[in-house]
BALOBA-1460 file (C-alpha; in Angstrom, 3 decimals):
// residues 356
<rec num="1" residu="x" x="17.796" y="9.282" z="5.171"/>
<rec num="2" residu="x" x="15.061" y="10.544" z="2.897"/>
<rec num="3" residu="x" x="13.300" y="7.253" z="0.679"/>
<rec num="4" residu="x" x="10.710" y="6.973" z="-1.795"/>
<rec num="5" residu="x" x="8.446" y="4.724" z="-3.226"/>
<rec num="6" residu="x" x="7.056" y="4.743" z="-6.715"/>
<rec num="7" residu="x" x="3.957" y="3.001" z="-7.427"/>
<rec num="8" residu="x" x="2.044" y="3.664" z="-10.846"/>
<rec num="9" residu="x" x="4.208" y="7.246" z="-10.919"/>
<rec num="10" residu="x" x="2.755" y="8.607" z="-7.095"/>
<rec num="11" residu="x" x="5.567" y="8.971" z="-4.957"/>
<rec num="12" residu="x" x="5.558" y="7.066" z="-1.233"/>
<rec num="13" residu="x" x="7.528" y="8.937" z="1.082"/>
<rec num="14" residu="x" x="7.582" y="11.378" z="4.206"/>
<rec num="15" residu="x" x="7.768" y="14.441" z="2.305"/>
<rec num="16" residu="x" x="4.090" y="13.731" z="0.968"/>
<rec num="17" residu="x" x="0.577" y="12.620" z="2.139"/>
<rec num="18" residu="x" x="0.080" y="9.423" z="3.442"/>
<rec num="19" residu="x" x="-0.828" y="6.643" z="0.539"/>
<rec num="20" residu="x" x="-4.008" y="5.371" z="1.166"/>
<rec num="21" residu="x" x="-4.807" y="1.582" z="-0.298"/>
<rec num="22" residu="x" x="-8.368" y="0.534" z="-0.391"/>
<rec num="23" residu="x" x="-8.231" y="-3.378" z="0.607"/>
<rec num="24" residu="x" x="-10.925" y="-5.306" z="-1.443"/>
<rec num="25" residu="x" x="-10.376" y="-8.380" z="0.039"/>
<rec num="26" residu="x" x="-13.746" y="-10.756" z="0.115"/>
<rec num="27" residu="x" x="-15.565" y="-7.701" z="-0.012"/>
<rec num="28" residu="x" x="-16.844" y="-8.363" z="-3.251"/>
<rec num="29" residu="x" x="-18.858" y="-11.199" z="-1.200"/>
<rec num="30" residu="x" x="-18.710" y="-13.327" z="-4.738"/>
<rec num="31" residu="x" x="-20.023" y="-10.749" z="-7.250"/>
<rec num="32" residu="x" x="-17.205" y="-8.828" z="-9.439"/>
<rec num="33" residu="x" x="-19.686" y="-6.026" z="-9.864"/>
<rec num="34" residu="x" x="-19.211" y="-5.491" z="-6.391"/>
<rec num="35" residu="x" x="-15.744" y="-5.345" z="-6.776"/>
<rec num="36" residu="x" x="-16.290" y="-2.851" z="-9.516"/>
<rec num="37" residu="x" x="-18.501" y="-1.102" z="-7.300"/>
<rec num="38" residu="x" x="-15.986" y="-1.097" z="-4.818"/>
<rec num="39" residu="x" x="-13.073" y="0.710" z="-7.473"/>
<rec num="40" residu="x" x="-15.262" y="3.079" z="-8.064"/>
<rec num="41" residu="x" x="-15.769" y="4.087" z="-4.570"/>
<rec num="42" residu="x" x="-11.998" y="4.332" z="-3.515"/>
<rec num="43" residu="x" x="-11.596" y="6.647" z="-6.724"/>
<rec num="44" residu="x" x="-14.156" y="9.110" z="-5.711"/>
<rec num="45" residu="x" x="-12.932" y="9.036" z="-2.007"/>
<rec num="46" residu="x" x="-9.635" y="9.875" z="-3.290"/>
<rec num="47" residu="x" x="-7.359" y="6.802" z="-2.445"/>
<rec num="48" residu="x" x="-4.427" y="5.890" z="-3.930"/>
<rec num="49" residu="x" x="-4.628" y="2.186" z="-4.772"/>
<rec num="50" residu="x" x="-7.298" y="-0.819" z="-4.521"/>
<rec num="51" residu="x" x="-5.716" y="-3.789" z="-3.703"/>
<rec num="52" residu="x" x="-6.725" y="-7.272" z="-3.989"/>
<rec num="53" residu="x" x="-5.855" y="-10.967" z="-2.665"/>
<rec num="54" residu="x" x="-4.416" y="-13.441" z="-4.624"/>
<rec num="55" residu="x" x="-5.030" y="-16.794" z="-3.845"/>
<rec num="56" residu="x" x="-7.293" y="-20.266" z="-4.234"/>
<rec num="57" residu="x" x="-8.243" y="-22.240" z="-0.934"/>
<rec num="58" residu="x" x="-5.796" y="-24.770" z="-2.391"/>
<rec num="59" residu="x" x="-2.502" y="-22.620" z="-2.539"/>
<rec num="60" residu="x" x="-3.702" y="-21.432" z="0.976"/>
<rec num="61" residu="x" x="-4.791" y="-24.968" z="3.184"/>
<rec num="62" residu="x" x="-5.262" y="-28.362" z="2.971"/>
<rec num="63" residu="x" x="-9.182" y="-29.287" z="2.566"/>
<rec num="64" residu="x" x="-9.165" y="-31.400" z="5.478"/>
<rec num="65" residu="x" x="-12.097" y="-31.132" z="8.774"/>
<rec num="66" residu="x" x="-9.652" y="-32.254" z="11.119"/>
<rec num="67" residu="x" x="-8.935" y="-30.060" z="14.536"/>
<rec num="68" residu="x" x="-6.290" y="-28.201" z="12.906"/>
<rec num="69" residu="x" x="-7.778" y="-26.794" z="10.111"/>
<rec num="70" residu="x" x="-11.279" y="-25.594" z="11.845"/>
<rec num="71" residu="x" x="-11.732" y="-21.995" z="13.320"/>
<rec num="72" residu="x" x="-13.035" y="-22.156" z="16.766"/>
<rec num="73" residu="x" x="-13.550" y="-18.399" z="17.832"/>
<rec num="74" residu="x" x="-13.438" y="-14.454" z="16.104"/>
<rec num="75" residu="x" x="-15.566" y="-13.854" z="13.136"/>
<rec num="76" residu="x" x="-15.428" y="-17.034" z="11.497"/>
<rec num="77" residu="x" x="-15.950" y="-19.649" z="14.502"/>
<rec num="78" residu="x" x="-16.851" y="-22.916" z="13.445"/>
<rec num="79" residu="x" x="-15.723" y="-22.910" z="9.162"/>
<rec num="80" residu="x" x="-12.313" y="-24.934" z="8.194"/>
<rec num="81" residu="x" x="-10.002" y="-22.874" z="6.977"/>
<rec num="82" residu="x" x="-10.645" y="-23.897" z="3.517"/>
<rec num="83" residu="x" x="-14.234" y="-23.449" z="3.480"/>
<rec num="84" residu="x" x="-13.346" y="-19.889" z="4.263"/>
<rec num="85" residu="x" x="-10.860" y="-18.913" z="2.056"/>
<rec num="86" residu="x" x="-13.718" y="-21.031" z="-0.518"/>
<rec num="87" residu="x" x="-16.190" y="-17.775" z="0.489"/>
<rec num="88" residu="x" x="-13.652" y="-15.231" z="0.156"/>
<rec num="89" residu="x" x="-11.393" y="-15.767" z="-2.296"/>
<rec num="90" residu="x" x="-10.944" y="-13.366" z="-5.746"/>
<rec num="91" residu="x" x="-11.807" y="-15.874" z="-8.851"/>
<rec num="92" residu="x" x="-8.109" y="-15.457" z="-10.422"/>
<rec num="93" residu="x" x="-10.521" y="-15.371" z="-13.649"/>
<rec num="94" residu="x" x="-11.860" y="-11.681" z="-12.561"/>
<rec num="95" residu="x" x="-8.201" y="-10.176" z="-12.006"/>
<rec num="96" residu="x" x="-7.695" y="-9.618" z="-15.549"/>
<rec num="97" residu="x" x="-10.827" y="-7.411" z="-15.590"/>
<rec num="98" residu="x" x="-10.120" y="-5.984" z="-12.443"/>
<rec num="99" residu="x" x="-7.040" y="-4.840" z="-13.239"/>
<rec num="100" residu="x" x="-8.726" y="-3.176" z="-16.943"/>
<rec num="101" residu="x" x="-10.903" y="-1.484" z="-15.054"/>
<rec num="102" residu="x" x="-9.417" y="0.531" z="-12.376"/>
<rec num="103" residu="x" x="-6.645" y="1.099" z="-15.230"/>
<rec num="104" residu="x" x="-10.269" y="2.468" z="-16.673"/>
<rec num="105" residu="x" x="-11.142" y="4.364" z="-13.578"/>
<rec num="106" residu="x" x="-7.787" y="5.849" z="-13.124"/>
<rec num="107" residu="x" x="-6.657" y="3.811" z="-9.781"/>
<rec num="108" residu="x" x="-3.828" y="1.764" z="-9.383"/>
<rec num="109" residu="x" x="-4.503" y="-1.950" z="-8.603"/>
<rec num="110" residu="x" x="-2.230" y="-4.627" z="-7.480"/>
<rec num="111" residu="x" x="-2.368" y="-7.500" z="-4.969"/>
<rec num="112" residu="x" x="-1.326" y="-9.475" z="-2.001"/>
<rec num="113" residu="x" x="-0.243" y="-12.999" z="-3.697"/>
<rec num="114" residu="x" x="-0.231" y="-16.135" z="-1.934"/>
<rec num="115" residu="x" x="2.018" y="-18.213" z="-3.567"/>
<rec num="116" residu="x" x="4.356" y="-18.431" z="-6.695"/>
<rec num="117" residu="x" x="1.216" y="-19.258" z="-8.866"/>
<rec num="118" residu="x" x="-0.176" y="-16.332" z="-7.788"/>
<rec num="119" residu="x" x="3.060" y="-14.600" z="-8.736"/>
<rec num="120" residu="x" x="3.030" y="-15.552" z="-12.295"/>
<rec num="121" residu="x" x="-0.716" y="-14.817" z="-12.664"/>
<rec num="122" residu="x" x="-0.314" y="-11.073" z="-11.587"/>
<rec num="123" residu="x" x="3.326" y="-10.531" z="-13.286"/>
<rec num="124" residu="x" x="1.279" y="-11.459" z="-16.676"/>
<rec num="125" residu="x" x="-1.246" y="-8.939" z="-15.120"/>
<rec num="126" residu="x" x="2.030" y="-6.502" z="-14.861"/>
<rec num="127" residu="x" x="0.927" y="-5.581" z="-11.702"/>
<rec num="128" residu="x" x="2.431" y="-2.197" z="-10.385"/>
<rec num="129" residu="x" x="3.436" y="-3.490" z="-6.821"/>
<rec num="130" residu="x" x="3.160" y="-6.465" z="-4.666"/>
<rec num="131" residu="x" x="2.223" y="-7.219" z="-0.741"/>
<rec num="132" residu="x" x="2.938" y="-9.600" z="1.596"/>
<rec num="133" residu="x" x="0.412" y="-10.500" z="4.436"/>
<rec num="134" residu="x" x="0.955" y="-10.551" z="7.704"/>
<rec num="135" residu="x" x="0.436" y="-14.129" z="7.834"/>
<rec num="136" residu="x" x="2.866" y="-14.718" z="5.067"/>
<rec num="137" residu="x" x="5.421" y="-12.778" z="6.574"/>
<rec num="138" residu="x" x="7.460" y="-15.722" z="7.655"/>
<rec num="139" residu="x" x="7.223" y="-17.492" z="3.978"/>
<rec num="140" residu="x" x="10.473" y="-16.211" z="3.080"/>
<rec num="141" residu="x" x="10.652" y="-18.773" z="0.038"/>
<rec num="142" residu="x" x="7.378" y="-16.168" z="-1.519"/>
<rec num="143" residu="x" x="9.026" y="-12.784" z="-0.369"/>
<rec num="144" residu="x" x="12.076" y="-13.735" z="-1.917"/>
<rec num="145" residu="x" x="9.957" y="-14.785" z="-5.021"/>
<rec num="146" residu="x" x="7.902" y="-11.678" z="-5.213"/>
<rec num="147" residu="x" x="11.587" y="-9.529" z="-4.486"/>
<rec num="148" residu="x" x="13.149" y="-11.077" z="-7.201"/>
<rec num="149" residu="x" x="10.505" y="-9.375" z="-9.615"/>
<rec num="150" residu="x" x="12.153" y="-5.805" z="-8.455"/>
<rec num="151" residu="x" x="8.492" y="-4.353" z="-8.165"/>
<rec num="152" residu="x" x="7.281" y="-2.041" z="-5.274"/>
<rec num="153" residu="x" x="7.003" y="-4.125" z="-2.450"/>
<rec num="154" residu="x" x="4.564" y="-4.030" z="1.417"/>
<rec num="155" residu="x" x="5.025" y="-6.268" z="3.838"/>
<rec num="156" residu="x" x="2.687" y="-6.356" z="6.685"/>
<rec num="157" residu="x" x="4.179" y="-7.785" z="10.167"/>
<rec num="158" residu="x" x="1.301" y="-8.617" z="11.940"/>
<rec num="159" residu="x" x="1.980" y="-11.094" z="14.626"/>
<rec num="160" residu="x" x="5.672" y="-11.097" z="13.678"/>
<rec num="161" residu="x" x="8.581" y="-10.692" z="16.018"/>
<rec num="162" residu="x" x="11.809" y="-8.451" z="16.030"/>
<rec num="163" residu="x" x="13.672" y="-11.676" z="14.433"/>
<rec num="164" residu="x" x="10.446" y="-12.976" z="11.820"/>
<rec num="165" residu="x" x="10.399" y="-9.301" z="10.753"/>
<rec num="166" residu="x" x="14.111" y="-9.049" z="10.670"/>
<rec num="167" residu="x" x="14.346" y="-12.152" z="8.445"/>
<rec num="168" residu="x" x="11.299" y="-10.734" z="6.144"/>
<rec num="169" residu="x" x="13.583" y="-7.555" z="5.604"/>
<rec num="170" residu="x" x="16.796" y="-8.829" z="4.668"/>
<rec num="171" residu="x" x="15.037" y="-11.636" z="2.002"/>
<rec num="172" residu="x" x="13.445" y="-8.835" z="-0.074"/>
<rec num="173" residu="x" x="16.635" y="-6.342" z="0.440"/>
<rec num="174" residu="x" x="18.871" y="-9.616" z="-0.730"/>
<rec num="175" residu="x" x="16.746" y="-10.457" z="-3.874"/>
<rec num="176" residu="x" x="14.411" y="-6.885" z="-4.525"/>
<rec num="177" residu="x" x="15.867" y="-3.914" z="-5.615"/>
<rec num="178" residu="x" x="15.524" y="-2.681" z="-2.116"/>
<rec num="179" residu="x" x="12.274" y="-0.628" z="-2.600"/>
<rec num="180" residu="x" x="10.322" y="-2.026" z="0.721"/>
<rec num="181" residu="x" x="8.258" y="-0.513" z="2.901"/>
<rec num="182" residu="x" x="7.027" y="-2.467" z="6.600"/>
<rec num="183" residu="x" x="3.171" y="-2.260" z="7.606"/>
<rec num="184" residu="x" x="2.789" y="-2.370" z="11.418"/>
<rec num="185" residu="x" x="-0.222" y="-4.242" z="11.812"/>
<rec num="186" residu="x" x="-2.415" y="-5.982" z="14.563"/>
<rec num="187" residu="x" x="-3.755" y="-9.434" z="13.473"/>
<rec num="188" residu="x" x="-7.090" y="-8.588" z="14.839"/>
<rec num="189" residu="x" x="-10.845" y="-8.546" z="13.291"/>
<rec num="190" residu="x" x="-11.422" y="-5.991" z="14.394"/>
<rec num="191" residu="x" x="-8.522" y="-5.034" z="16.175"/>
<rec num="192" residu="x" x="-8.417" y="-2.930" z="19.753"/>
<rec num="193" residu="x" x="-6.587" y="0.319" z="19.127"/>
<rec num="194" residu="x" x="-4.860" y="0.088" z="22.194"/>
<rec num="195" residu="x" x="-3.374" y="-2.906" z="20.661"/>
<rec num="196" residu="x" x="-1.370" y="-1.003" z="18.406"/>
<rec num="197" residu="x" x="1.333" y="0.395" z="20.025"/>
<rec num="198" residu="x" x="2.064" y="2.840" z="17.546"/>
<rec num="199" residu="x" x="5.221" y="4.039" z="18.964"/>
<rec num="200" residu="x" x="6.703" y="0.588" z="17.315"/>
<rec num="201" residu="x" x="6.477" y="2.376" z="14.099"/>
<rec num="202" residu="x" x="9.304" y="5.028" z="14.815"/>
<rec num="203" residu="x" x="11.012" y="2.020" z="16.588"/>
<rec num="204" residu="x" x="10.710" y="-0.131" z="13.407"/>
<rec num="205" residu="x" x="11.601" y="2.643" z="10.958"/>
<rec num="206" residu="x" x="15.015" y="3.311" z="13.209"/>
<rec num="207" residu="x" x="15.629" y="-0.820" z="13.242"/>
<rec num="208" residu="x" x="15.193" y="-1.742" z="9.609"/>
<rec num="209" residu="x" x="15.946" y="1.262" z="7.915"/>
<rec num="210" residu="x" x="12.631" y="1.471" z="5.844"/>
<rec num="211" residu="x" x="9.737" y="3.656" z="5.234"/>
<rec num="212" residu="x" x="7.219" y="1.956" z="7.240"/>
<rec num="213" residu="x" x="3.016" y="2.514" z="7.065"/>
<rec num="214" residu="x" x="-0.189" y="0.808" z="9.040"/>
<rec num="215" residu="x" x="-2.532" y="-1.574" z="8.386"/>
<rec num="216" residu="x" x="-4.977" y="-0.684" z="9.962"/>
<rec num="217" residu="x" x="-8.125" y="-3.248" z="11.378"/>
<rec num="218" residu="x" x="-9.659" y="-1.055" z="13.774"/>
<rec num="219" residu="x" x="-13.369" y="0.008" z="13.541"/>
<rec num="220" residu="x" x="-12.264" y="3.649" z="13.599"/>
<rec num="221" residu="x" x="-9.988" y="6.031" z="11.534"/>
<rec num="222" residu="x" x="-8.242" y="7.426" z="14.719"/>
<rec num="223" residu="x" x="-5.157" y="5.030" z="14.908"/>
<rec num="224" residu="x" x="-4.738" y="5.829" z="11.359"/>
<rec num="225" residu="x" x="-4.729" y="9.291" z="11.690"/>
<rec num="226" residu="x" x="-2.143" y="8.722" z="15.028"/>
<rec num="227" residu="x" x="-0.141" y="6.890" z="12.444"/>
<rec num="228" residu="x" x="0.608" y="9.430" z="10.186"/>
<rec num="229" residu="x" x="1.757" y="11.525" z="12.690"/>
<rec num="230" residu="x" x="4.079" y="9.134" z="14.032"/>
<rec num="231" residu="x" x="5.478" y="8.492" z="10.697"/>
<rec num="232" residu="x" x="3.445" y="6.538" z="8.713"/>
<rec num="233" residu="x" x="3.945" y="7.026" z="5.155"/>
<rec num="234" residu="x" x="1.060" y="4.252" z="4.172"/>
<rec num="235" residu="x" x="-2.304" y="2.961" z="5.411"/>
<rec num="236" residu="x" x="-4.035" y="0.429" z="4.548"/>
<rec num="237" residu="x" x="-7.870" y="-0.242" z="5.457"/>
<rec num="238" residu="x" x="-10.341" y="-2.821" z="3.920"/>
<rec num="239" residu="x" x="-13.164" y="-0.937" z="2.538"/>
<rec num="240" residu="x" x="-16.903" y="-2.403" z="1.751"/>
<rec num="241" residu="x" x="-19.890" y="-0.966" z="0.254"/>
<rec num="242" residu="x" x="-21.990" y="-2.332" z="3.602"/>
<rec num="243" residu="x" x="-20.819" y="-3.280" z="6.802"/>
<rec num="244" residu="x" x="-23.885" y="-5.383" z="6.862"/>
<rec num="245" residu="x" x="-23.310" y="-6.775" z="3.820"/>
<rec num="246" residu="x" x="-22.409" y="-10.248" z="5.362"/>
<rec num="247" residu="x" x="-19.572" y="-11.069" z="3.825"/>
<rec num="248" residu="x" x="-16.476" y="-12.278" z="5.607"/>
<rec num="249" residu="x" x="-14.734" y="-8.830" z="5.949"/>
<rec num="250" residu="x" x="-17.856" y="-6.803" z="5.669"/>
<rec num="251" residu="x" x="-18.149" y="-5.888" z="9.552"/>
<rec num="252" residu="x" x="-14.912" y="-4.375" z="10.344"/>
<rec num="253" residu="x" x="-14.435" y="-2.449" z="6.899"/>
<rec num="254" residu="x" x="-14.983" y="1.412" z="5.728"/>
<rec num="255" residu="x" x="-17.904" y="2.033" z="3.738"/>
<rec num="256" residu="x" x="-17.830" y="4.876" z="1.426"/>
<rec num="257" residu="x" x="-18.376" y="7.736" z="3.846"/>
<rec num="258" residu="x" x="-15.177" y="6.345" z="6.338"/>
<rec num="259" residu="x" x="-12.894" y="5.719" z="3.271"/>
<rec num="260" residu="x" x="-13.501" y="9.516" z="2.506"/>
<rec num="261" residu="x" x="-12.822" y="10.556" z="5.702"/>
<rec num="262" residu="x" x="-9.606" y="8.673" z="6.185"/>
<rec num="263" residu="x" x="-8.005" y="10.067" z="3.124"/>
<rec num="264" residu="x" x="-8.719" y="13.825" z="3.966"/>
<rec num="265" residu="x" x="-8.171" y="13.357" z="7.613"/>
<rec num="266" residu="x" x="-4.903" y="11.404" z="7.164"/>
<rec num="267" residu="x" x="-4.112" y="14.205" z="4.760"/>
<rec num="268" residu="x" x="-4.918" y="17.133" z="7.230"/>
<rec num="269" residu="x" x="-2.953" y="15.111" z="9.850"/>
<rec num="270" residu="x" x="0.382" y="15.451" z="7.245"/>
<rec num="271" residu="x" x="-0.064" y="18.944" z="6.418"/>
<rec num="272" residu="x" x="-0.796" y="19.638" z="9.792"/>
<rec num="273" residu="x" x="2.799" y="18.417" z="10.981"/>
<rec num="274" residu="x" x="4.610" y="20.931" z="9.040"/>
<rec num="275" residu="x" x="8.247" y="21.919" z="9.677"/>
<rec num="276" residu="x" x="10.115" y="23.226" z="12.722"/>
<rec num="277" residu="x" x="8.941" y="26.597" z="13.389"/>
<rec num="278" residu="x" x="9.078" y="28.980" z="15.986"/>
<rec num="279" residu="x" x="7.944" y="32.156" z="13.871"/>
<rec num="280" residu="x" x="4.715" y="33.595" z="13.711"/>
<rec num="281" residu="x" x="2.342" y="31.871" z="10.566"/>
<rec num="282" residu="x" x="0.310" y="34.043" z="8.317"/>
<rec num="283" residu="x" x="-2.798" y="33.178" z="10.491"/>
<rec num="284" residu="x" x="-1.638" y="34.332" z="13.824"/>
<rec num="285" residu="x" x="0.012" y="37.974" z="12.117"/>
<rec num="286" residu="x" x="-3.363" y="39.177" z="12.436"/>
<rec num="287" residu="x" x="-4.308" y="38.704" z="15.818"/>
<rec num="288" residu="x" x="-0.548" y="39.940" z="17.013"/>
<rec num="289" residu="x" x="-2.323" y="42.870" z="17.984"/>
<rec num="290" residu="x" x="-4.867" y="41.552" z="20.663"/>
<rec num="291" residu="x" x="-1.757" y="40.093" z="22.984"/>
<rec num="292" residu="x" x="-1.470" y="42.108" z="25.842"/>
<rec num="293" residu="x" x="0.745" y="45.447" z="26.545"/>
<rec num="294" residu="x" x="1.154" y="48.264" z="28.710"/>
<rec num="295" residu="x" x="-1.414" y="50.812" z="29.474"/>
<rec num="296" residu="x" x="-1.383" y="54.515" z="31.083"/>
<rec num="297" residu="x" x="-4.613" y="53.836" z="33.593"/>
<rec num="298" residu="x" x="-4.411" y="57.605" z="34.221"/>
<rec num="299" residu="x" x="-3.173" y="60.612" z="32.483"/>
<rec num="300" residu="x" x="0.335" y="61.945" z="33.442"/>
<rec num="301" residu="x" x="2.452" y="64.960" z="32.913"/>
<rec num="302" residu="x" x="6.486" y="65.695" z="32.283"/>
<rec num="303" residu="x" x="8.398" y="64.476" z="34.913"/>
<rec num="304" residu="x" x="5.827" y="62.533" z="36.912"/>
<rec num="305" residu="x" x="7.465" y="59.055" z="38.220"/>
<rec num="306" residu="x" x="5.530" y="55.801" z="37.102"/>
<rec num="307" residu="x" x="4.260" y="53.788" z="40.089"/>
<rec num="308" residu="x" x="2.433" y="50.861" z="39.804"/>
<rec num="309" residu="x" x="-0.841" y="51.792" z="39.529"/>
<rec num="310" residu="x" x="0.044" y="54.306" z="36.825"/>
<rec num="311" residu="x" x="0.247" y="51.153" z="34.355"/>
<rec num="312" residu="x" x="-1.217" y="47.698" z="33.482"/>
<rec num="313" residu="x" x="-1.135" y="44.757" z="31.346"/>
<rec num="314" residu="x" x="-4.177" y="44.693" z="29.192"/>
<rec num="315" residu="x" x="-4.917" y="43.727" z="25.757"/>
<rec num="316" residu="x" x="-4.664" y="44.918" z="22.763"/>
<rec num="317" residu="x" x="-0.912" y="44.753" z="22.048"/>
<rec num="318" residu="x" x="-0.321" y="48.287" z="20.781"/>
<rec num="319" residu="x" x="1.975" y="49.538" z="24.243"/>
<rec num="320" residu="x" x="5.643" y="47.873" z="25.619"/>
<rec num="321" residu="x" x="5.299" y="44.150" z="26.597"/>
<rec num="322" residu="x" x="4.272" y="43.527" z="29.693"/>
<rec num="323" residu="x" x="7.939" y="42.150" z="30.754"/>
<rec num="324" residu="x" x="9.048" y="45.815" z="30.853"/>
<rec num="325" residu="x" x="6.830" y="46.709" z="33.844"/>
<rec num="326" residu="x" x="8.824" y="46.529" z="36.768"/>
<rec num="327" residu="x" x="11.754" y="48.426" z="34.732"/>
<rec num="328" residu="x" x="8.939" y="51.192" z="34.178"/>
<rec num="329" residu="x" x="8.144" y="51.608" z="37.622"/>
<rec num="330" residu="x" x="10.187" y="54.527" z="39.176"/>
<rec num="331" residu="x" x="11.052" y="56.069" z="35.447"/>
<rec num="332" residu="x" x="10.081" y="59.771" z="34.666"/>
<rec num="333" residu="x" x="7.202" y="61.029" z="31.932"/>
<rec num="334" residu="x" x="9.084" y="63.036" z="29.199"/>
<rec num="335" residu="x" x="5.600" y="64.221" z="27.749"/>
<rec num="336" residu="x" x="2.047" y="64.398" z="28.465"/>
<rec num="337" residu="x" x="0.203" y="60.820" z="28.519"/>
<rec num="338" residu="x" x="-3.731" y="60.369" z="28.393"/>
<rec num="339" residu="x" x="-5.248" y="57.727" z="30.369"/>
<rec num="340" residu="x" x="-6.041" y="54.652" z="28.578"/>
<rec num="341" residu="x" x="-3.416" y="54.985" z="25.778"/>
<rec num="342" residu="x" x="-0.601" y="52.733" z="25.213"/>
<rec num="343" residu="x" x="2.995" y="52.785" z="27.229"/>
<rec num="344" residu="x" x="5.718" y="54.226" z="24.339"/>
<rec num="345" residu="x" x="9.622" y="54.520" z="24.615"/>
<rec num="346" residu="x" x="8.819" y="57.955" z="23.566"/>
<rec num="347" residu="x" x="6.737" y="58.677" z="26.537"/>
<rec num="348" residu="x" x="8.971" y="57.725" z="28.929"/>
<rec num="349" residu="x" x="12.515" y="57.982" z="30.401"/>
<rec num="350" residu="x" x="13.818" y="54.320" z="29.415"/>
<rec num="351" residu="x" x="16.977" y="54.062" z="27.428"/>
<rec num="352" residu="x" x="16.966" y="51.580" z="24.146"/>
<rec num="353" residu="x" x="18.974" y="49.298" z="25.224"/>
<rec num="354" residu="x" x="17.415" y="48.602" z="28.558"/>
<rec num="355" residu="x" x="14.898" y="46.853" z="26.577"/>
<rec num="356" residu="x" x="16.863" y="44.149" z="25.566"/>
């Protein structure tokens, strides 16, 4: 059954190119003009939304150095959880900026919130659409608070099982107005692309009944692009103005020239999947006659019989199709043939219908 998303009046569905969100996320590495920077970029690249992340280190941990809360491998080996989210957080004093300027720039921007604070922050913010991260995915008390404002919203199932995402699905159906889509997503930074298993896309759209998109932590655009032509009506990618920038997100995002690539290539990849057809495209009409046909190899006169080395498959196209040859051997000339021209039904004593 056909769905559609509406976010900021651009439709979300399969009957259009994929949506492309440009994920901020600590790329601004602490400087809002980076952030800015950042907006700017995704516009000229052509994506559809920025996104952000909503959250302090104290509606996300407990500031505490104790076993628990310290990161022993990946990216961010040896920092507590709280001195992370410290470094990457959005200041919720910049999101009322943020938000007037891409409305400035012409970009929808909304967020991933982390808590009901974070809720009421970006409802005053009368943000356009909402998204829950993967990690979040089993906080059904926050989906069912972000459902219940009946805005757009993304869910992202990293790490979640058939039964987590099951639950995630029928909390925002029970208290949203039912406009959801899923994000299939590997919990990795970076993640593998054979991690992905992108067949679980058309598997998840069959189960839960929703439009369902990537996101997408790979260091490439190709899973993306695999994505869309499995169905994926959404991706999602964190973008950066330098992979070398530093920051915590900085070495596994798009810069500027991969963000532009992903939206025309994920584009191309839609287009490129079409309809069923089995007729001939506009392209190919053209070249109809180079495909092979039958060929007099030597001149013949009235009521010489064709043998086989009378005729021959060759290109271009302009004779009978080569399937008629072995009905042409043994038939009779009904008028003089030059070598090298092409086999007729006029030439030749073959009835109409024996060319069926």
């Amino acid at each position: 059954m056909y769905k559609k998303t509406m976010i900021d009046g651009q439709e979300i569905s399969e009957n259009v190119p994929p949506y492309i969100i440009a994920e901020i996320s600590a790329n601004h590495n602490g400087s809002i003009k980076n952030a800015f920077k950042i907006i700017d970029m995704a516009k000229r690249c052509g994506a559809n939304a920025i996104k952000i992340q909503t959250y302090t280190p104290d509606t996300l941990t407990l500031k505490s150095e104790r076993e628990d809360f310290v990161i022993n491998d990946g990216l961010w080996k040896g920092k507590t959880l709280y001195q992370l989210y410290e470094w990457a957080h959005t200041p919720w004093e910049w999101h009322e900026a943020l938000f007037a300027y891409a409305q400035k720039v012409g970009i929808p921007l909304f967020s991933t919130p982390f808590d009901n604070t974070a809720v009421d922050l970006l409802e005053k913010l009368d943000t356009p659409a909402y998204k829950i991260a993967s990690f979040e995915c089993i906080d059904l008390n926050l989906i069912r608070r972000v459902a219940q404002t009946n805005k757009p919203l993304i869910i992202s199932t990293g790490m979640a099982n058939e039964k987590e995402i099951g639950d995630a699905v029928n909390t925002a159906l029970k208290y949203g107005n039912g406009d959801l889509i899923l994000l299939h997503c590997v919990s990795g930074y970076p993640a593998p692309p054979a991690d992905y298993n992108l067949h679980t896309l058309q598997h998840m759209k069959k189960k839960y009944g929703v439009n369902v998109g990537l996101s997408d932590h790979t260091l490439t655009n190709i899973t993306s692009i695999a994505a869309v032509a499995l169905g994926a009506v959404l991706v999602e990618k964190h973008v950066t103005l330098n992979r070398k920038g530093g920051g915590p997100d900085d070495s596994f995002s798009l810069e500027e020239s991969g963000l532009s690539e992903l939206c025309s290539a994920t584009k191309t990849a839609f287009e490129s999947l079409g309809k069923v057809n089995y007729e001939r495209t506009e392209a190919e009409k053209g070249n109809m006659k180079f495909r092979r046909s039958l060929y007099f190899v030597r001149g013949m006169n009235p009521g010489d019989t064709i043998t086989e080395n009378d005729i021959k498959s060759v290109r271009p196209g302009f004779g009978l199709a080569p399937k008629f040859f072995d009905k042409l051997i043994g038939t009779k000339i009904l008028k003089t043939v030059e070598k090298n021209t092409p086999v007729t039904l006029s030439a030749v004593s073959l009835r109409n219908e024996e060319l069926s």
